[in-house]
KEKE-3310 file (N, C-alpha, C; in steps of 0.2 Angstrom, whole numbers, plus 5000, padded with zeros to 4 digits):
npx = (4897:4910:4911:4907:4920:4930:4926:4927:4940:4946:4941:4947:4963:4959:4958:4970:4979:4974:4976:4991:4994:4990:4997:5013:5028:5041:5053:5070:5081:5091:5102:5119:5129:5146:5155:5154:5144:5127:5111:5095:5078:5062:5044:5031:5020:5011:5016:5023:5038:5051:5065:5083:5089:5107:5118:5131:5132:5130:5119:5102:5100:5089:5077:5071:5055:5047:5037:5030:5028:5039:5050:5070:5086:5105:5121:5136:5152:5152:5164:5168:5159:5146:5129:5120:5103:5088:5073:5065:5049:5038:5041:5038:5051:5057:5059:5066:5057:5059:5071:5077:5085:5088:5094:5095:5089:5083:5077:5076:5076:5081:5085:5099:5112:5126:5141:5150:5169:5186:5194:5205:5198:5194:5179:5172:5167:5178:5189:5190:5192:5181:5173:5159:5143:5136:5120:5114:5103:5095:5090:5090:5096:5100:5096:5082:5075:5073:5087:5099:5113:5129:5141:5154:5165:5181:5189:5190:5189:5186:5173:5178:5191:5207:5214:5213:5205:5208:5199:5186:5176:5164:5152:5139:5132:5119:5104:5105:5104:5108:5113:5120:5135:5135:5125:5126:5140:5149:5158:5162:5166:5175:5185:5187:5195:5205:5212:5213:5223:5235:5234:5230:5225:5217:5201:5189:5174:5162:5146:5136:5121:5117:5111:5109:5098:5083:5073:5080:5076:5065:5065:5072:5085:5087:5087:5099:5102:5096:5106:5106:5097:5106:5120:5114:5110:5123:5130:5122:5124:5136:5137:5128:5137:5149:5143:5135:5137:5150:5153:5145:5150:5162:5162:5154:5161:5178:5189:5203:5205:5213:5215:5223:5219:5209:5199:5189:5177:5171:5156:5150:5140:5143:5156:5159:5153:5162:5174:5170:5167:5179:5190:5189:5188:5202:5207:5200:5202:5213:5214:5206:5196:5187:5176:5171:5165:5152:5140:5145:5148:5159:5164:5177:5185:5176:5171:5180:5185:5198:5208:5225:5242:5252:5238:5238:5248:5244:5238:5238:5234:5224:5215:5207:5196:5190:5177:5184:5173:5162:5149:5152:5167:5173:5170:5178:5191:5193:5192:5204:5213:5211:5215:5230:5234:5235:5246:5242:5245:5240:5233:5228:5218:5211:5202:5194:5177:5161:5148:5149:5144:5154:5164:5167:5169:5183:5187:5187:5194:5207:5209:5207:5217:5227:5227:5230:5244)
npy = (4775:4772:4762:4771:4777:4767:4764:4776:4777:4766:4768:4779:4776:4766:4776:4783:4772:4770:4781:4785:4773:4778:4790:4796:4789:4800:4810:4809:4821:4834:4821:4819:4812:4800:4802:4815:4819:4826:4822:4829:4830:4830:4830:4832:4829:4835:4844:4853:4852:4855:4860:4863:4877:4881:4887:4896:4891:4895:4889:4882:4864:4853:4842:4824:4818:4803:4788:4788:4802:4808:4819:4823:4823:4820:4828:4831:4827:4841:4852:4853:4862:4875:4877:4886:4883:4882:4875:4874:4876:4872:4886:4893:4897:4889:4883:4866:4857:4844:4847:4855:4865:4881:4895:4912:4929:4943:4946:4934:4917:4903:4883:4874:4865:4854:4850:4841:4841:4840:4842:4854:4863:4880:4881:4872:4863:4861:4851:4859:4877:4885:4899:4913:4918:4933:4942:4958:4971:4987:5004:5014:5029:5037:5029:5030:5016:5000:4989:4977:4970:4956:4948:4942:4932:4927:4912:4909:4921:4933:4943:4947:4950:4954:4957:4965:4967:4966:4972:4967:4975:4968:4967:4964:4960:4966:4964:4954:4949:4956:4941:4935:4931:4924:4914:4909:4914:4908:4914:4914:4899:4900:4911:4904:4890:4897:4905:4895:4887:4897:4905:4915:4931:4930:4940:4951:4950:4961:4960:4971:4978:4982:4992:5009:5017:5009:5007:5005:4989:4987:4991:4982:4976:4985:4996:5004:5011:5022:5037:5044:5039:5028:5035:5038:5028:5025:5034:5035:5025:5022:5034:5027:5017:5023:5032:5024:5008:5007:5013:5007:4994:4998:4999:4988:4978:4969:4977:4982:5002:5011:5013:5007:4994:4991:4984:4984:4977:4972:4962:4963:4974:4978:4978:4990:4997:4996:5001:5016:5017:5015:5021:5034:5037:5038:5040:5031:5017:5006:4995:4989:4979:4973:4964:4957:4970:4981:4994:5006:5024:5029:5040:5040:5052:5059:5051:5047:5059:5063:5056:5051:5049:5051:5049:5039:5030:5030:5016:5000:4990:4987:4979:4971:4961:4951:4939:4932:4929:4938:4948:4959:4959:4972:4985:4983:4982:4995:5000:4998:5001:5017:5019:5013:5024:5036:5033:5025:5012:4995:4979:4969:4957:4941:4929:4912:4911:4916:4930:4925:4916:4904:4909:4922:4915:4911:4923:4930:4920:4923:4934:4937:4931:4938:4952:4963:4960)
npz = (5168:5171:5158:5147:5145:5142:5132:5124:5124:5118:5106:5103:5103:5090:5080:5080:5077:5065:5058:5059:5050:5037:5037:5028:5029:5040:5032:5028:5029:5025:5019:5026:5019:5019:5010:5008:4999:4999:5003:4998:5000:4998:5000:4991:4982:4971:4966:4950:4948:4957:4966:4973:4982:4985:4996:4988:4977:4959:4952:4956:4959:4950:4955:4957:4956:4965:4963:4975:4977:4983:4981:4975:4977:4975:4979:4973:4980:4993:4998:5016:5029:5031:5023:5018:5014:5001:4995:4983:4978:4963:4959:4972:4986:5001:5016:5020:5026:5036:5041:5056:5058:5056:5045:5053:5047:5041:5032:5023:5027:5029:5027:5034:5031:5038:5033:5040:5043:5045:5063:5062:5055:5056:5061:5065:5081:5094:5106:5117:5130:5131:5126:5131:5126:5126:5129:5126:5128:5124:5122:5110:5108:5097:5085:5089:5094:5098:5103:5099:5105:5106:5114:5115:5127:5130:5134:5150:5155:5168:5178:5191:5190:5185:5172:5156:5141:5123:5110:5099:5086:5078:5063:5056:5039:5027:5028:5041:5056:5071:5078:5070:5066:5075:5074:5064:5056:5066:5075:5088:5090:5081:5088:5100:5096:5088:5098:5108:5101:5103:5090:5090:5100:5117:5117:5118:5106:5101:5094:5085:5081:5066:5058:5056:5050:5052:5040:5029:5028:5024:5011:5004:4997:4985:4993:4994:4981:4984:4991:4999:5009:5013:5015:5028:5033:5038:5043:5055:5061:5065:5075:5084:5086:5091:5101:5111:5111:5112:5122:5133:5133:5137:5150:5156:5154:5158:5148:5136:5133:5125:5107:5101:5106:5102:5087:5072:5060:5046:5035:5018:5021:5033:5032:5024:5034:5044:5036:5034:5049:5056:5047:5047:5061:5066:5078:5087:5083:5079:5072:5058:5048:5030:5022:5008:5005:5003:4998:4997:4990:4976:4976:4984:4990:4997:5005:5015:5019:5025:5026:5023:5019:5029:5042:5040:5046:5057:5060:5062:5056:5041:5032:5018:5009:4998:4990:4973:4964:4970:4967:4970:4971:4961:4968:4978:4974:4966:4979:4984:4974:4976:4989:4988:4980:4986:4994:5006:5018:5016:5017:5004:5000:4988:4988:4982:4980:4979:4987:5000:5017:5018:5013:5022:5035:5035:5031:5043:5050:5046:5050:5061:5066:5064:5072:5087:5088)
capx = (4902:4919:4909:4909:4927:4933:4925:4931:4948:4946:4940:4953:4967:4959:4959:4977:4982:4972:4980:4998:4994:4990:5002:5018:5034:5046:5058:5077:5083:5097:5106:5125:5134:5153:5160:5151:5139:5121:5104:5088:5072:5054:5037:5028:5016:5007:5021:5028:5044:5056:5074:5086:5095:5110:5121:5138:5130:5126:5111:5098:5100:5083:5076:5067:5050:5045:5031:5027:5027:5044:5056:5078:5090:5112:5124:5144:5155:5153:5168:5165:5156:5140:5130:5113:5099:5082:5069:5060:5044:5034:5041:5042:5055:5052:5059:5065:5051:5062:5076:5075:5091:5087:5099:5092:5087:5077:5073:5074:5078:5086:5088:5106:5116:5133:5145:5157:5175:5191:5196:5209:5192:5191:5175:5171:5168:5184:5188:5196:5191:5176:5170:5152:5141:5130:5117:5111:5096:5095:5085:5094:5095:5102:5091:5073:5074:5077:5090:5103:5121:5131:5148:5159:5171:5187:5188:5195:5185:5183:5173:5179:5199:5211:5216:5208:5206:5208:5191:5185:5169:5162:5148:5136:5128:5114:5096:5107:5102:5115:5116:5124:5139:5137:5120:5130:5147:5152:5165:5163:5169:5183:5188:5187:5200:5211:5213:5215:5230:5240:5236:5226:5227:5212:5199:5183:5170:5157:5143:5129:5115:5120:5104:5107:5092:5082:5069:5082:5076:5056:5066:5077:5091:5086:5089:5108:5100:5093:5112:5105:5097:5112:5123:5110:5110:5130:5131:5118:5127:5143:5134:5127:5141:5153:5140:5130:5138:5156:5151:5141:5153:5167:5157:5153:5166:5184:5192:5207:5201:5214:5215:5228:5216:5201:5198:5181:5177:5164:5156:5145:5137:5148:5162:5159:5153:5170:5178:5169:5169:5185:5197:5186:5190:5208:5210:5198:5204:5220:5214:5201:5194:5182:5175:5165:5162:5147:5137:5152:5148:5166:5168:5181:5188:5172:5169:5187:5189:5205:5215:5232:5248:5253:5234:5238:5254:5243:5234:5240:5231:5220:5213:5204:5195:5183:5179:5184:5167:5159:5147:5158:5176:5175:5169:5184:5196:5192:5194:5210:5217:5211:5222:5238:5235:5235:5250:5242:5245:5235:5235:5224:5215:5207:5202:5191:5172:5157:5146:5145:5147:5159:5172:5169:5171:5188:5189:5184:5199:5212:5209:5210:5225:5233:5225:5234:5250)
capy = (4780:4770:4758:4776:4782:4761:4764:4782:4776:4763:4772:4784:4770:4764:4782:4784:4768:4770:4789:4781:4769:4782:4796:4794:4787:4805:4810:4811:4827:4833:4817:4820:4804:4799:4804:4822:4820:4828:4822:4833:4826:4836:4827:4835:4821:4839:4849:4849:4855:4856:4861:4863:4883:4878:4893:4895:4886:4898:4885:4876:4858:4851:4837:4821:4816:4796:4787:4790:4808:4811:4824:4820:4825:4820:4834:4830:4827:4845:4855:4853:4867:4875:4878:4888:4878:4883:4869:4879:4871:4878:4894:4899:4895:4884:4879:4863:4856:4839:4850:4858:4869:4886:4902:4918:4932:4948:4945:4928:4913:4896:4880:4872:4859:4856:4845:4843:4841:4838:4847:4860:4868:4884:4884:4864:4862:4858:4849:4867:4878:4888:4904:4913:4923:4939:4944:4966:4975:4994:5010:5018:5037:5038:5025:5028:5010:4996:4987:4974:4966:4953:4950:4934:4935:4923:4907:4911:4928:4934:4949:4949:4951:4962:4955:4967:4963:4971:4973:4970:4974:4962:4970:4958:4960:4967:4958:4951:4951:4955:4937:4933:4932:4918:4909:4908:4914:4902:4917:4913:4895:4903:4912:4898:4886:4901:4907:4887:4884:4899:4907:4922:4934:4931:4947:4950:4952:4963:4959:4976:4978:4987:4997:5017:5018:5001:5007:5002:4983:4986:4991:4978:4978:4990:5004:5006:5015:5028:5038:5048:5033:5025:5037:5041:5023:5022:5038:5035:5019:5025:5039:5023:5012:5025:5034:5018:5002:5006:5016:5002:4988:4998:5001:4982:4973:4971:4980:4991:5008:5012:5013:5000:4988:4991:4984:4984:4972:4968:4958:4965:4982:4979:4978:4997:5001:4994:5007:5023:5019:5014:5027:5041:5038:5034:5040:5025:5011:5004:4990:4988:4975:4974:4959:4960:4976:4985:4999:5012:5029:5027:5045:5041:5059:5060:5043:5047:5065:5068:5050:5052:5043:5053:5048:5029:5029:5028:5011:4993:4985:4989:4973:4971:4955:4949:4934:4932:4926:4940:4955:4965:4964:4979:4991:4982:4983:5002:5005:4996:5005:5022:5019:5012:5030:5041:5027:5023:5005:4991:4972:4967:4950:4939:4922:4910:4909:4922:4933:4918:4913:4903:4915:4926:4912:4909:4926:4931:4919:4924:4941:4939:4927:4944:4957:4965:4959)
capz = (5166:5167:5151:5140:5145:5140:5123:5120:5124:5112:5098:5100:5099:5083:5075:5080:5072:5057:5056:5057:5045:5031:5036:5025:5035:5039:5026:5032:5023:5023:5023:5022:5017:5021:5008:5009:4995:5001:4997:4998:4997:4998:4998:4986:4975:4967:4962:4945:4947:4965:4966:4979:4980:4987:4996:4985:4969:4955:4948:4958:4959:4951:4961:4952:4959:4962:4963:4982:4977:4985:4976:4979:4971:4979:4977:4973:4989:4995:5004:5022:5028:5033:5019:5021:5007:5000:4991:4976:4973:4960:4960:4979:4991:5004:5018:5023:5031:5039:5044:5062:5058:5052:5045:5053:5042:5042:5023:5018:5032:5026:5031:5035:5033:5041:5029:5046:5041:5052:5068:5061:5052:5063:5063:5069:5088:5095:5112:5118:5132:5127:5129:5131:5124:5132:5123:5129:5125:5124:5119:5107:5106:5091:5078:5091:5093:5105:5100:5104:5105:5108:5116:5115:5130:5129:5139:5156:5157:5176:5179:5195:5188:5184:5168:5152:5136:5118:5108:5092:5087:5074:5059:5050:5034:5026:5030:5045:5062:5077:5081:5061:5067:5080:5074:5056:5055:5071:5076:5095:5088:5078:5091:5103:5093:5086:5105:5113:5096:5103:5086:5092:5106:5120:5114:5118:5102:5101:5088:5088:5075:5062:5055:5057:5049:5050:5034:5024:5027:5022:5003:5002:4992:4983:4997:4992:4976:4987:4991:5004:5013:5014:5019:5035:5037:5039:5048:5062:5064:5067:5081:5090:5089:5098:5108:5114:5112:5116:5132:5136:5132:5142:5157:5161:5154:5157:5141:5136:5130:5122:5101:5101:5108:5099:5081:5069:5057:5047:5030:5016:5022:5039:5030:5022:5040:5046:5033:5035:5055:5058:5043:5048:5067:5068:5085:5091:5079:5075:5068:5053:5043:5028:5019:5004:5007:5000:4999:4997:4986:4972:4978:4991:4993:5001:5009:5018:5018:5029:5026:5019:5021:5036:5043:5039:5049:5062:5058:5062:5051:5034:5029:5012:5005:4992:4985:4965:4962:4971:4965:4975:4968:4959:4970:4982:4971:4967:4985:4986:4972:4979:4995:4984:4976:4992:5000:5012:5017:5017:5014:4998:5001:4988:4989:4976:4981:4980:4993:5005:5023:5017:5012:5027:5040:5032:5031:5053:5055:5047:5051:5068:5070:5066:5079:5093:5090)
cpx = (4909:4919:4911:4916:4931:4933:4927:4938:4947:4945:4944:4959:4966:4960:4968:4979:4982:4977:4988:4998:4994:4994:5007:5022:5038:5052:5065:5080:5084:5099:5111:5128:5143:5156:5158:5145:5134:5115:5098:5083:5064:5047:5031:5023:5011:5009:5022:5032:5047:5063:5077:5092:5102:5116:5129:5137:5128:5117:5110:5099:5091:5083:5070:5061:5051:5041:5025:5025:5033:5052:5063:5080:5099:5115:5131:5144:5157:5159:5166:5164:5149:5134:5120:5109:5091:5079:5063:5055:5039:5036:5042:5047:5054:5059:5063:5061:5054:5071:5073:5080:5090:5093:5095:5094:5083:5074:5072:5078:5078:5084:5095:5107:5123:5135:5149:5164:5182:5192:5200:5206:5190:5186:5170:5173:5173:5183:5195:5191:5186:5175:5164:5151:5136:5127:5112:5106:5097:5091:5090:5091:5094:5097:5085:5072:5077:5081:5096:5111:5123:5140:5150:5164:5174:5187:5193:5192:5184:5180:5174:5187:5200:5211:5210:5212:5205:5201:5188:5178:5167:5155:5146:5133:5123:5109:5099:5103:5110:5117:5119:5130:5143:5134:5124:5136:5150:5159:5165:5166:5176:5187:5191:5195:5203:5215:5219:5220:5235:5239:5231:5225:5219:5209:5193:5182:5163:5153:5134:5125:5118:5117:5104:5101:5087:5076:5072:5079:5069:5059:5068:5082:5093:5089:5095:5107:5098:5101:5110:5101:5100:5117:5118:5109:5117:5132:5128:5120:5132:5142:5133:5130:5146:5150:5138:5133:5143:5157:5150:5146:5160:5167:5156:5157:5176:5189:5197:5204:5204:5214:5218:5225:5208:5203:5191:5183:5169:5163:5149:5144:5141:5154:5163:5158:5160:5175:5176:5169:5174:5192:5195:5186:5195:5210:5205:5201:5211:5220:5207:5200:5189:5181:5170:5162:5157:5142:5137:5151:5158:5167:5173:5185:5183:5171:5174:5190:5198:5208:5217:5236:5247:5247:5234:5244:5250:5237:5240:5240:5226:5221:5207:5202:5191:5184:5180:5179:5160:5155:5151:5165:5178:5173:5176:5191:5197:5195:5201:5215:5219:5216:5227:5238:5236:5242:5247:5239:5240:5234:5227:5223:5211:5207:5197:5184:5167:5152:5142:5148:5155:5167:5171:5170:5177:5191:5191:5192:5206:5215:5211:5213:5227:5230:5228:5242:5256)
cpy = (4777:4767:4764:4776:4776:4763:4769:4780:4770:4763:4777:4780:4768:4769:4785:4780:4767:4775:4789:4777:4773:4787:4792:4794:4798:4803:4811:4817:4833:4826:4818:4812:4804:4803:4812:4823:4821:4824:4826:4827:4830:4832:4831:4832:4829:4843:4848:4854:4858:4856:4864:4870:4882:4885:4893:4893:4892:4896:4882:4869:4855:4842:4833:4819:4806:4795:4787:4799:4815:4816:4822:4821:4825:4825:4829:4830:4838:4846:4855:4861:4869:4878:4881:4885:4881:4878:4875:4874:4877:4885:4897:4894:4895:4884:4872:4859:4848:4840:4855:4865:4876:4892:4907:4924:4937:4949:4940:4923:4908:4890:4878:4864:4859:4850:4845:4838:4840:4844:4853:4863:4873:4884:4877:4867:4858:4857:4855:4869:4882:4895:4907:4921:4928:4941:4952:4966:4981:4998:5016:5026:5042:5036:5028:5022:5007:4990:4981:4971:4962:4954:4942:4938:4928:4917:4909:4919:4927:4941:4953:4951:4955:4962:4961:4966:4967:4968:4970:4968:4973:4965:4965:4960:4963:4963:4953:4953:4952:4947:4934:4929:4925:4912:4906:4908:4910:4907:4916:4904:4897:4904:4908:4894:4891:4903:4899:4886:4889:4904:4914:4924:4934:4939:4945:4951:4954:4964:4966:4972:4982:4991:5004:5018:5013:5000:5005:4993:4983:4987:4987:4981:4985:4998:5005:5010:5021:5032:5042:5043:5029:5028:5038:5032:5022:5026:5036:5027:5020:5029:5031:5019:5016:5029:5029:5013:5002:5008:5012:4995:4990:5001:4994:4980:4976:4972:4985:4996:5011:5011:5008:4993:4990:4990:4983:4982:4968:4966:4964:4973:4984:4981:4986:4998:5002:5000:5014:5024:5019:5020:5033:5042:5035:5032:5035:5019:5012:5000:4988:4982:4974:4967:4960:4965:4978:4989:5007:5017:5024:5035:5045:5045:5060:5059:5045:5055:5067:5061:5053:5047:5043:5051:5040:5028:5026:5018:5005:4989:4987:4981:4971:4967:4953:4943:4934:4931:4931:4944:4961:4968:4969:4984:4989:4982:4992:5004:5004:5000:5013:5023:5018:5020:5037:5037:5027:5011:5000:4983:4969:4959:4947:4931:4918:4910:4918:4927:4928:4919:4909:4903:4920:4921:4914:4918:4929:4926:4919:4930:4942:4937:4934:4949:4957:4963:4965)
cpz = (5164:5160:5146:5143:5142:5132:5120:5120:5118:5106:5096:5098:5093:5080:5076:5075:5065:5054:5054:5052:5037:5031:5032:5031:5034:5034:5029:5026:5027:5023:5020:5023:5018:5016:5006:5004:5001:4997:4999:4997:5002:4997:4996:4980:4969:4963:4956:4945:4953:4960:4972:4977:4985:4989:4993:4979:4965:4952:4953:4955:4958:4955:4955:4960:4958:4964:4971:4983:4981:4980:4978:4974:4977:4975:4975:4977:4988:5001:5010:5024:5031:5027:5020:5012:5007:4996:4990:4974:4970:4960:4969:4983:4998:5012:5019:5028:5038:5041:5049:5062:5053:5052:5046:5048:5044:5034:5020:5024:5027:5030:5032:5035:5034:5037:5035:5041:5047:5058:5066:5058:5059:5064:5066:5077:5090:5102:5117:5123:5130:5129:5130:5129:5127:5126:5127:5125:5127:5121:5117:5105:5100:5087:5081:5091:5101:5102:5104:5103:5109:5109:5117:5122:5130:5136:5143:5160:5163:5176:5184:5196:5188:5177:5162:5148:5128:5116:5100:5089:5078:5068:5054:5046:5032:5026:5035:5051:5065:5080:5074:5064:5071:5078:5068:5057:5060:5075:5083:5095:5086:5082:5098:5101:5092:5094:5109:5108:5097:5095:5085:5098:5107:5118:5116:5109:5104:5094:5088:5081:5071:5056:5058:5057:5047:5046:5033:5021:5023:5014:5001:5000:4988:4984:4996:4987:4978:4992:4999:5010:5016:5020:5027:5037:5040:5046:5055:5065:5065:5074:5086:5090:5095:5103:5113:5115:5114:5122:5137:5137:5138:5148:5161:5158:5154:5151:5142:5132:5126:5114:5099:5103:5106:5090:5079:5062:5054:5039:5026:5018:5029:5037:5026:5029:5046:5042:5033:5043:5057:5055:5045:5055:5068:5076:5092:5087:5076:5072:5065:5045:5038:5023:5016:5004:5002:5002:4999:4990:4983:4972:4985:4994:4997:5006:5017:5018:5021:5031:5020:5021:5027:5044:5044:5042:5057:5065:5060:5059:5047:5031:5024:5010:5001:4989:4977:4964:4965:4967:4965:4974:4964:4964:4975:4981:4968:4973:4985:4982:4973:4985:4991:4983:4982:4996:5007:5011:5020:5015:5010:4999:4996:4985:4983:4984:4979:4988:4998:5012:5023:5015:5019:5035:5038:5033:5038:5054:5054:5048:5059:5073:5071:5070:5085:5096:5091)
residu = (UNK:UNK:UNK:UNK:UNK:UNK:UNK:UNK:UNK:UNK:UNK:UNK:UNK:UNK:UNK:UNK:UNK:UNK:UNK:UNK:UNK:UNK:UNK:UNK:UNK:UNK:UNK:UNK:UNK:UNK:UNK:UNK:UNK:UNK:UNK:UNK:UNK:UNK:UNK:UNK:UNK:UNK:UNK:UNK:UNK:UNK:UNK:UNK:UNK:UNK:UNK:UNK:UNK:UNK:UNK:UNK:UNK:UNK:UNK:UNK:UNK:UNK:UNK:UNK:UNK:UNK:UNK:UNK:UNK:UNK:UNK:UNK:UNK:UNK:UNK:UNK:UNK:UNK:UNK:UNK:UNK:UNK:UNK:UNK:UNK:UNK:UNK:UNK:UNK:UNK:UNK:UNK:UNK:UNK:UNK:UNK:UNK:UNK:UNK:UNK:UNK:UNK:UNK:UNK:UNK:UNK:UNK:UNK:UNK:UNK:UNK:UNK:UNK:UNK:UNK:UNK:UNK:UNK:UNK:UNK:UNK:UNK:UNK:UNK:UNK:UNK:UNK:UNK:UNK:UNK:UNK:UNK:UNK:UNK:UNK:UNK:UNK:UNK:UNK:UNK:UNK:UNK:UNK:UNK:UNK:UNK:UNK:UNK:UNK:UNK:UNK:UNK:UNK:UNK:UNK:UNK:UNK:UNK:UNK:UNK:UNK:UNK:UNK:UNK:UNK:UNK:UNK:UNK:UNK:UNK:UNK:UNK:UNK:UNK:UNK:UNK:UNK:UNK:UNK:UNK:UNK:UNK:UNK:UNK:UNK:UNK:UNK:UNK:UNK:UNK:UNK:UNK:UNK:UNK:UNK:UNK:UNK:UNK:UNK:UNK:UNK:UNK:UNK:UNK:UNK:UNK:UNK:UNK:UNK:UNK:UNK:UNK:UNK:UNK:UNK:UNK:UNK:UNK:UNK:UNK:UNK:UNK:UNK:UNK:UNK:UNK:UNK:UNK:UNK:UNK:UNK:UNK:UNK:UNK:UNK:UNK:UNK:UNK:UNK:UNK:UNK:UNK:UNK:UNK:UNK:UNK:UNK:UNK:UNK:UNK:UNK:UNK:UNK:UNK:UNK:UNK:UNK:UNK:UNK:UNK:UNK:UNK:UNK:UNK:UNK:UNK:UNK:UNK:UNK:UNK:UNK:UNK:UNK:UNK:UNK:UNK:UNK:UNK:UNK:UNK:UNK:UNK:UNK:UNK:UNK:UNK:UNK:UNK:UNK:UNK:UNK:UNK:UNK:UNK:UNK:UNK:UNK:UNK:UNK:UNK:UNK:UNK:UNK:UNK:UNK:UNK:UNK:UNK:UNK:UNK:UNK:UNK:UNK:UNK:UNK:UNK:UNK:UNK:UNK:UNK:UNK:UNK:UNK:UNK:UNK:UNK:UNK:UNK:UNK:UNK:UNK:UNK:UNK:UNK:UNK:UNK:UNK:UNK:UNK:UNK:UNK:UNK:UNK:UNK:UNK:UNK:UNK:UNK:UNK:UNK:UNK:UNK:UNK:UNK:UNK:UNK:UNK:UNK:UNK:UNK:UNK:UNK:UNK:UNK:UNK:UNK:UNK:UNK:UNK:UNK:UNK:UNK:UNK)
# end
């Protein structure tokens, strides 16, 4: 008996070594280089034709094959940054298969690379006090859903204190998840550094889901065509943020309740849900944020039936953003010139890039230096 067990161990040693002998060595990929150029590289010997989609880039970066079968292709020195990447082979999109770093998605998931860049990047891990994140579950009354949210609270948080904290509750994108905001946009980082430089008031953030109605995601994009769809997504999102999550958030956590200390803020379809929840409920929100908005009828006597000036006296802050290069700057620019046309005031934001992460990080932090001053 122990003569077989010797020889099966020894037969399986040779078929490991053999196996290691033929497997290809791993590929390193992403590698970011010193001077921030990227390389990609995809093992592929079948394919005719890999390319690297690259988040911020209008064109895929093709990618040359070599005689191992390995595809590569180096970028320019890239802006420091996070930079979500897809590798196109043949036509579908792939993957990273030698990156462990994925961007969450309820439509389309990514890989990542991080170009890191110097400390004064709000969105770099700094040697600063940190905060943490809570992540709730719920049965929603409103959607028929079980559903969930997150909450950053501020480094130093006691929940056995006295000390409460103003609010601001944070809205991710369309084909996001509730955790967008953290797994991606890094805004418990942001707020992190912004807080530890003195250049932003300690705040919890509250991150929900943001699907009134979460058919919309089985249509994709598309669903914004259907007006009635929309609107019942915006709406039922609006009912479960102030019946459900606010209830809930100032129930266990230490927060002030008043309007003065509650701001909403959000990107893409957050960023309309940020404008139809927050102008349409003054008397919860004193401070509102919109980035890249989208999804917004251009009837905004509608949108906003009962803001005027007199209406806008009551506001903090009205903060508007869009990148130049977005899809989006017209319908943000419409809105902005509708308020100029009612005076109610507002501060017009906009900056170079398109409907990226990388414009809404940018934007999360300098939106919420100003908050609750």
């Amino acid at each position: 008996m122990k003569r077989r067990f010797f020889v099966l161990a020894i037969l399986l040693l040779a078929a490991t070594a053999a196996l290691a002998q033929t497997l290809p060595p791993p590929l390193i990929s992403p590698e970011v280089h010193s001077d921030n150029r990227v390389t990609f590289r995809f093992r592929a010997p079948n394919d005719k034709e890999v390319a690297v989609s690259l988040e911020g880039v209008a064109k895929p970066f093709p990618m040359q094959k070599d005689d191992q079968g390995v595809w590569s292709v180096t970028t320019e020195p890239l802006a420091p940054d996070y930079y979500g990447y897809t590798i196109i082979a043949d036509g579908v999109g792939l993957f990273d298969p030698s990156n462990h770093a994925i961007k969450p998605n309820l439509l389309g998931r990514s890989s990542i690379v991080h170009v890191p860049g110097p400390a004064s990047l709000s969105w770099e891990i700094g040697n600063v006090p940190h905060g943490e994140i809570h992540h709730h579950f719920y049965k929603s009354g409103v959607v028929g859903d079980d559903r969930d949210f997150f909450v950053y609270t501020p480094p130093g948080y006691d929940p056995r204190g006295k000390q409460t904290y103003p609010v601001l509750y944070l809205l991710h994108g369309f084909s996001d998840d509730a955790s967008a905001w953290t797994a991606v946009g890094r805004a418990n980082v942001i707020l992190d550094n912004l807080i530890a430089q003195g250049k932003a008031k300690p705040m919890l953030v509250v991150m929900p889901l943001g699907y009134g109605a979460p058919e919309v995601l089985a249509l994709g994009f598309v669903a914004f065509r259907d007006r009635a769809l929309t609107d019942r997504n915006f709406d039922n999102f609006r009912e479960a943020l102030l019946t459900e999550v606010i209830p809930r958030v100032e129930a266990e956590y230490l927060v002030a309740k008043d309007r003065n200390s509650r701001a909403i803020a959000g990107l893409s379809m957050g960023g309309s849900e940020s404008l139809l929840t927050g102008l349409n409920t003054l008397d919860k929100f004193a401070w509102i944020g919109a980035f890249s908005s989208g999804g917004l009828s251009e009837d905004f006597d509608k949108e906003f039936p009962a803001l005027d000036s007199k209406a806008s006296e009551q506001l903090h802050l009205l903060w508007i953003a869009c990148g130049t290069d977005d899809r989006l700057i017209d319908i943000n620019r419409k809105v902005r010139a509708w308020l100029a046309s009612k005076n109610i005031k507002h501060v017009d934001i906009e900056t170079p890039g398109a409907h990226t992460w990388m414009v809404w990080r940018r934007n999360l932090t300098d939106f919420a230096a100003l908050l609750f001053r």
